[in-house]
Backbone as a chain_set.jsonl record, in Angstrom:
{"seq": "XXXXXXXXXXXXXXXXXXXXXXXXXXXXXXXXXXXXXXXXXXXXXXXXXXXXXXXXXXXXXXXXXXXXXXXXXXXXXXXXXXXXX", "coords": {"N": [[-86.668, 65.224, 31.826], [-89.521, 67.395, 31.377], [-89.763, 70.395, 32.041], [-92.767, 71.082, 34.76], [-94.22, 68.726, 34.434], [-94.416, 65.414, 35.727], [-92.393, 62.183, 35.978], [-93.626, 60.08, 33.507], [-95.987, 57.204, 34.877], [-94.401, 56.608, 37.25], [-94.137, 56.403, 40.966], [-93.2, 58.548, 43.673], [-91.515, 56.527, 44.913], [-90.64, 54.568, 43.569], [-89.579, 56.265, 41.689], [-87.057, 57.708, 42.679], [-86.371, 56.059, 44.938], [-85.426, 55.353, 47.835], [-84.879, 57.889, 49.583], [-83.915, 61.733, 50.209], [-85.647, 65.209, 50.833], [-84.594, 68.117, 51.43], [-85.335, 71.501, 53.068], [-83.965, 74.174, 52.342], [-84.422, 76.415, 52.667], [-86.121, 79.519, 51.7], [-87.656, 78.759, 49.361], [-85.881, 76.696, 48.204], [-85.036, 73.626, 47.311], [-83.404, 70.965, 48.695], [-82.806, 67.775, 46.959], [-82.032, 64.248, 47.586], [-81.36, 61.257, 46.416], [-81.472, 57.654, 45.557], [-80.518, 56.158, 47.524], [-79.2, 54.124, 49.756], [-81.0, 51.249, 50.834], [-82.647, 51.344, 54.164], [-80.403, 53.245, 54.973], [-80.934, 55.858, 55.356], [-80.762, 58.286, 57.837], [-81.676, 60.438, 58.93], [-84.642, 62.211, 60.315], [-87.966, 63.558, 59.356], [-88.055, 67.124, 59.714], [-85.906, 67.442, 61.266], [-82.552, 68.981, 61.626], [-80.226, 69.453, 59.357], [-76.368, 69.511, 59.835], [-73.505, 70.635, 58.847], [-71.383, 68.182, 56.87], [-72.488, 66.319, 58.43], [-73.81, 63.128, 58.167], [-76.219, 61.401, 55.953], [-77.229, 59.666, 55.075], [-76.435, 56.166, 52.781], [-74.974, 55.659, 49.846], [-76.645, 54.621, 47.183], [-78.611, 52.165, 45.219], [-81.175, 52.184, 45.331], [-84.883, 52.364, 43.525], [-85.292, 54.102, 40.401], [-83.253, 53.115, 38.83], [-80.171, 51.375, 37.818], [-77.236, 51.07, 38.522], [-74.874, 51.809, 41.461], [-75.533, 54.723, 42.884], [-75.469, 58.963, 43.882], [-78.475, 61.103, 43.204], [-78.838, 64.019, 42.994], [-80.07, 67.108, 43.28], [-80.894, 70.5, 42.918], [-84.283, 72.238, 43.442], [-87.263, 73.898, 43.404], [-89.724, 73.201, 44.391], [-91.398, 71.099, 47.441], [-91.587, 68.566, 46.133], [-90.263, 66.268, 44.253], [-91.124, 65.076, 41.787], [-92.492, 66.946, 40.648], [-91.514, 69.277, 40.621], [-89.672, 72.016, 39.417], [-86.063, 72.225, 38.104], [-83.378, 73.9, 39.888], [-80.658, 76.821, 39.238]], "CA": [[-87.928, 65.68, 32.391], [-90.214, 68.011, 30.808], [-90.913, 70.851, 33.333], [-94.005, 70.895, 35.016], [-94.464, 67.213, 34.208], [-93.706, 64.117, 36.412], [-92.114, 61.236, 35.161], [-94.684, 59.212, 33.061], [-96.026, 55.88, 35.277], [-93.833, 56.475, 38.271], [-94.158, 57.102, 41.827], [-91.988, 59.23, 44.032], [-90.245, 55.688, 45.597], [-90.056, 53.866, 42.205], [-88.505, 57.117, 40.386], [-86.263, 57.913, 43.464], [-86.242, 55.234, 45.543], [-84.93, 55.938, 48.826], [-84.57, 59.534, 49.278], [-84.337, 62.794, 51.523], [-85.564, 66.503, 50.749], [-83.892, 69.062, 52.33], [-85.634, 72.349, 52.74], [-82.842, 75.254, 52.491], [-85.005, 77.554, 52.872], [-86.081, 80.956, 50.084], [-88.132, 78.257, 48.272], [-85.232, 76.077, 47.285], [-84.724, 72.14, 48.056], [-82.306, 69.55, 48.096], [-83.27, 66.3, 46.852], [-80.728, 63.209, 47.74], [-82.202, 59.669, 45.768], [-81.053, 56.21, 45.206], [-79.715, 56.123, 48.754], [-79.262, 52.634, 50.164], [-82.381, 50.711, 51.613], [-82.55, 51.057, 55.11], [-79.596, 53.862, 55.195], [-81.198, 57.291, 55.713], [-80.386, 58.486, 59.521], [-82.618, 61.626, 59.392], [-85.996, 61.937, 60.244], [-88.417, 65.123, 58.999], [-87.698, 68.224, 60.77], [-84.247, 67.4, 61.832], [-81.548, 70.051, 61.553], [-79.197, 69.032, 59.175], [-75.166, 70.293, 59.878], [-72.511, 70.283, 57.267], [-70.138, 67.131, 57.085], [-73.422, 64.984, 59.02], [-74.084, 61.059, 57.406], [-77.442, 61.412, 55.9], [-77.594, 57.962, 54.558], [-75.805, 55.995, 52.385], [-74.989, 55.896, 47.908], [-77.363, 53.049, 46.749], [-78.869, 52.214, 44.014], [-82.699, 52.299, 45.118], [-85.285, 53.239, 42.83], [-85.099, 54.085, 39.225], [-81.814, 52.973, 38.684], [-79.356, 50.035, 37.412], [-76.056, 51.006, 39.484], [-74.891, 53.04, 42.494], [-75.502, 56.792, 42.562], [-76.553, 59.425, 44.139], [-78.838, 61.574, 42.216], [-78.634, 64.95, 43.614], [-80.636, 68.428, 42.442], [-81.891, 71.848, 43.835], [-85.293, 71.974, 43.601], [-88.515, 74.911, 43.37], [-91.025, 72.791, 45.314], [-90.748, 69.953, 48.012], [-92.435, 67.315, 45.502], [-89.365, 66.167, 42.872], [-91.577, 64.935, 40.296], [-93.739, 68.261, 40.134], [-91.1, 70.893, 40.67], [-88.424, 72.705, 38.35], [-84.829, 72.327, 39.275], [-82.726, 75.287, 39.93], [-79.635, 76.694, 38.793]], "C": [[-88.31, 66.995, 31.731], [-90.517, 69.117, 32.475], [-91.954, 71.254, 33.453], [-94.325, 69.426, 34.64], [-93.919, 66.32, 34.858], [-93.483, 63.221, 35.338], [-93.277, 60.212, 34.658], [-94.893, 57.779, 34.054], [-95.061, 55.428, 36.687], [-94.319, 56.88, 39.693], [-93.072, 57.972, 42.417], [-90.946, 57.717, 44.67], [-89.953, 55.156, 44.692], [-89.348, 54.638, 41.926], [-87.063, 57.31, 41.284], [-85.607, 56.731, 44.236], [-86.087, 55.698, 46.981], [-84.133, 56.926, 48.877], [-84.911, 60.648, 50.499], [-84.787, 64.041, 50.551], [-85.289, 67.457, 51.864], [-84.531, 70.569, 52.154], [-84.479, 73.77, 53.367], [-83.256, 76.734, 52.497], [-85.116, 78.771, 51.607], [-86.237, 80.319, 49.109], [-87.125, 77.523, 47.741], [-85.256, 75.029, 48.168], [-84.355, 71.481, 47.393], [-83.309, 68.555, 47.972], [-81.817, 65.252, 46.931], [-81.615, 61.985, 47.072], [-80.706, 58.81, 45.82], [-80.201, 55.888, 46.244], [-79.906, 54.626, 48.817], [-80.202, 52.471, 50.972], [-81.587, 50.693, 53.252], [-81.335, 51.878, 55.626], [-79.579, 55.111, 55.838], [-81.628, 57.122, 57.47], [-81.339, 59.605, 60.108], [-83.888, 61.396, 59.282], [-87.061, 63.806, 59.729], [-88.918, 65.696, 60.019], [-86.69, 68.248, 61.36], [-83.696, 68.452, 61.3], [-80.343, 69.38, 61.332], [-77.285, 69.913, 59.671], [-74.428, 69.802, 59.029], [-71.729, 69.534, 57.839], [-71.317, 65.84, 57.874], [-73.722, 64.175, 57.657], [-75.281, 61.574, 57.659], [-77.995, 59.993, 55.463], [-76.037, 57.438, 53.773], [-75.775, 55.612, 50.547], [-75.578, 54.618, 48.199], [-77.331, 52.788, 45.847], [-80.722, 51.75, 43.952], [-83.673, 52.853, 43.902], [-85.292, 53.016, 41.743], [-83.95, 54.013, 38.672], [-81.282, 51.778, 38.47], [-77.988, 50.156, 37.897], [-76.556, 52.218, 40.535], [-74.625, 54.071, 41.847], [-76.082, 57.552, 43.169], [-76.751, 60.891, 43.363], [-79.183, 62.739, 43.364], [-79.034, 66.499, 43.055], [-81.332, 69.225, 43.393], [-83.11, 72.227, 43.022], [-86.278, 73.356, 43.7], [-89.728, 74.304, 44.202], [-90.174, 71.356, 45.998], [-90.981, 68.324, 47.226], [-91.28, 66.976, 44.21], [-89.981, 65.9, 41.712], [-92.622, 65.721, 40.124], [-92.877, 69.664, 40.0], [-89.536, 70.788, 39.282], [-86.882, 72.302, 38.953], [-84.438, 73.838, 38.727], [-81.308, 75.003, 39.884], [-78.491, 76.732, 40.042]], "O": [[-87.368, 67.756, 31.511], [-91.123, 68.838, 33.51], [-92.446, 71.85, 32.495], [-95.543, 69.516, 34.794], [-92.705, 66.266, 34.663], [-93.99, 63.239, 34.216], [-93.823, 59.536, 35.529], [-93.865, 57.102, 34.048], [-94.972, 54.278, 37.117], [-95.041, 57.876, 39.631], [-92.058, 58.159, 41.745], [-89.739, 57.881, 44.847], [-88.729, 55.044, 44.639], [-88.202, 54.216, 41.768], [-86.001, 57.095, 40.701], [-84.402, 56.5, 44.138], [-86.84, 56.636, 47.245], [-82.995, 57.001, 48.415], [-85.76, 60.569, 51.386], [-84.319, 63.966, 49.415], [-85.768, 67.453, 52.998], [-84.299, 71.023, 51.033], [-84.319, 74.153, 54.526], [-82.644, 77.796, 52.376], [-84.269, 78.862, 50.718], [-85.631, 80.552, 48.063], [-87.251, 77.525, 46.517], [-85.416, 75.135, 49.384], [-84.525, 71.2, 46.206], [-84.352, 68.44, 48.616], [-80.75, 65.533, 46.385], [-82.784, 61.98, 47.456], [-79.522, 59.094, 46.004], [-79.134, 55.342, 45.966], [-80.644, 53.999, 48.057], [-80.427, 53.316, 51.838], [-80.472, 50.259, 53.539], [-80.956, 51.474, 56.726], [-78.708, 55.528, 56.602], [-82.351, 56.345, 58.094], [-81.702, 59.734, 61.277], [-84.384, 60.628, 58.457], [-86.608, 64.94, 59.88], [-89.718, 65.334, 60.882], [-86.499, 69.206, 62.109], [-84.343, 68.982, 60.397], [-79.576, 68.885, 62.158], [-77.35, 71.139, 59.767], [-74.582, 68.711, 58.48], [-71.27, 69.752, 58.961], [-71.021, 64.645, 57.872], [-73.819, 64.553, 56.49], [-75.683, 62.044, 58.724], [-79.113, 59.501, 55.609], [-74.928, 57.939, 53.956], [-76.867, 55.253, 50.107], [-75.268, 53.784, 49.049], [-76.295, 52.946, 45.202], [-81.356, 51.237, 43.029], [-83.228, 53.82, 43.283], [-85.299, 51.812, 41.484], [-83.604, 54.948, 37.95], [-81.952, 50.878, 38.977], [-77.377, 49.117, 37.649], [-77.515, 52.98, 40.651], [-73.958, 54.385, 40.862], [-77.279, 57.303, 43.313], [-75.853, 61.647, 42.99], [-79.702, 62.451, 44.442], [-78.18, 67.043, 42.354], [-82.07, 68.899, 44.322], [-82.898, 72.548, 41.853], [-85.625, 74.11, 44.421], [-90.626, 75.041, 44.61], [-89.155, 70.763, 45.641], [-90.622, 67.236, 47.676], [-91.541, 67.525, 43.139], [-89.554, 66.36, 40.653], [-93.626, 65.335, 39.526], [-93.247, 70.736, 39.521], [-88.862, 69.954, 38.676], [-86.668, 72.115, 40.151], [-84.819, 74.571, 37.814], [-80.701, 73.968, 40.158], [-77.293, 76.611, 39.786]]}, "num_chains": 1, "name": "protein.A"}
């Protein structure tokens, strides 16, 4: 990915598939993808805690096996923002 540029011809459920963002607050966010259809347990605005089942590894999405695709984030939109270090 080019930053500042979304992925050419994708949406956010094609490129991701089934997916959470997590806002961690001081402008940074998790992204979780390629979760398993029908897996994710949280709903937006929930209060995640460490060690909680947010879903489960899939392979939704832009993808050809299981994985989950996992990056910290500059905006809540994955295919518009930067990742961070």
């Amino acid at each position: 990915q080019v930053p500042g540029t979304a992925p050419t011809g994708l949406t956010l459920e094609q490129y991701g598939g089934n997916h959470i963002v997590q806002d961690l607050g001081n402008g940074n966010y998790a992204f979780y993808a390629h979760l398993q259809t029908g897996s994710v347990t949280v709903t937006p605005g929930d209060q995640l805690t460490t060690g909680q089942a947010i879903g489960k590894l899939g392979n939704s999405g832009n993808t050809d096996a299981p994985h989950l695709h996992f990056h910290i984030m500059s905006t809540p939109d994955p295919l518009r923002s930067d990742g961070l270090p």
